[in-house]
C-alpha positions, 0 to 999 in steps of 0.5 A, a space after each residue: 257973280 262972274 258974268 262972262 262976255 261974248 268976247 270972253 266966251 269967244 277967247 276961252 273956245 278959241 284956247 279951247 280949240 288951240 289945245 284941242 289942236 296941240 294934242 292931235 298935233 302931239 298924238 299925230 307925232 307920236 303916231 308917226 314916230 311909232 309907225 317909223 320905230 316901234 319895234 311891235 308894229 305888225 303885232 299892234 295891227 294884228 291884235 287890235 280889237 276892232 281889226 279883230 272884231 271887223 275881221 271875225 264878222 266880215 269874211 269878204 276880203 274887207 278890213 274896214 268899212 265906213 264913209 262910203 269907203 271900202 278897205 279890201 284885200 281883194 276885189 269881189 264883184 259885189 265890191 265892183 258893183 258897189 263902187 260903180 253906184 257912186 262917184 263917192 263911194 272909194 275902194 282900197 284894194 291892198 295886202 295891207 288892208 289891215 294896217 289900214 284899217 287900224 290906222 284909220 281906226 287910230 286916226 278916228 280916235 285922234 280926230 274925234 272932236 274935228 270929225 263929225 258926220 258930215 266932215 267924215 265922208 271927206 275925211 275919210 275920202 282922202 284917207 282912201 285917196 291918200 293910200 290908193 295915190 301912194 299904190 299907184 305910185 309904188 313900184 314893186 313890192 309896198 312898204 306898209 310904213 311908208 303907205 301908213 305914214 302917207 295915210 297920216 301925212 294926208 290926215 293933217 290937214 284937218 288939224 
C-alpha cells in the first residue's frame, strides 16, 4: 500500500507545476519565433478558425471579444459608449485587429491551466494595455510582428 504524505503531495504538484511552466515556456519560444520567421504568418491569421468564426458572426469592425476587452478595426459609437461605462472595460482600436485576435486566441490555449475566470480579466487587461502601449509608441506605419511579439512579451509574466 502506497500512502503519500502532504509533503510528498506538495513535492509532486509543486514538479507538476515546474513542467506546467516549462511547456508554456517552450510553447511561448516557439510562438515568438514563428511570429519572427514563419514565412505563412498572414496566412495563419487569416485562416484560423475562431478568427473566421468571430468575423462571420460580428460584422461591427470587432475581431475578438472577452474579459471586458474589446479588439476592433475601428471605433463605432456604440463601442465608445461601451468603453465609458467602465474603468475596466479596454478597447484595441487597429488594422491589425485580426492578428490580435489570433495571438490572444493562441496565448489563451498556452495559458490554459494558469488562467481562470478571475485571472482572466487581468490577463487579458495587459494584453489590451500591452498593444494600445506599443500603437502609441509607433510612428508611421505599425508593424504587426513587432505589435505581436509585444503582446507576447507582456504575456509572460503569468509563467
Amino acid at each position: 500500500m502506497n500512502i503519500l504524505n502532504k509533503g510528498d503531495i506538495l513535492q509532486q504538484e509543486t514538479k507538476k507545476s515546474e513542467e506546467i511552466s516549462v511547456s508554456e515556456f517552450k510553447s511561448i519560444k516557439k510562438l515568438e519565433n514563428f511570429i519572427l520567421y514563419g514565412e505563412d504568418l498572414k496566412t495563419k491569421i487569416d485562416n484560423h478558425p475562431r478568427v473566421i468564426s468571430y468575423l462571420s458572426d460580428h460584422t461591427d469592425g470587432s475581431t475578438w471579444y472577452g474579459a471586458d476587452v474589446l479588439v476592433v478595426f475601428r471605433k463605432t459609437l456604440e463601442m465608445k459608449h461601451w468603453v465609458s461605462r467602465s474603468s475596466s472595460h479596454h478597447l484595441v482600436e487597429t488594422k491589425h485587429a485580426k492578428g490580435i485576435a489570433w495571438v490572444f486566441i493562441v496565448l489563451s490555449n498556452i495559458y490554459v491551466d494558469k488562467i481562470d475566470s478571475i485571472t482572466k480579466y487581468f490577463f487579458y487587461a495587459d494584453l489590451a494595455e500591452a498593444a494600445n502601449l506599443y500603437l502609441e509608441r509607433s510612428t508611421g506605419e505599425v508593424n504587426l510582428k513587432g505589435l505581436l511579439l509585444e503582446i507576447v512579451r507582456s504575456s509572460k509574466k503569468y509563467l
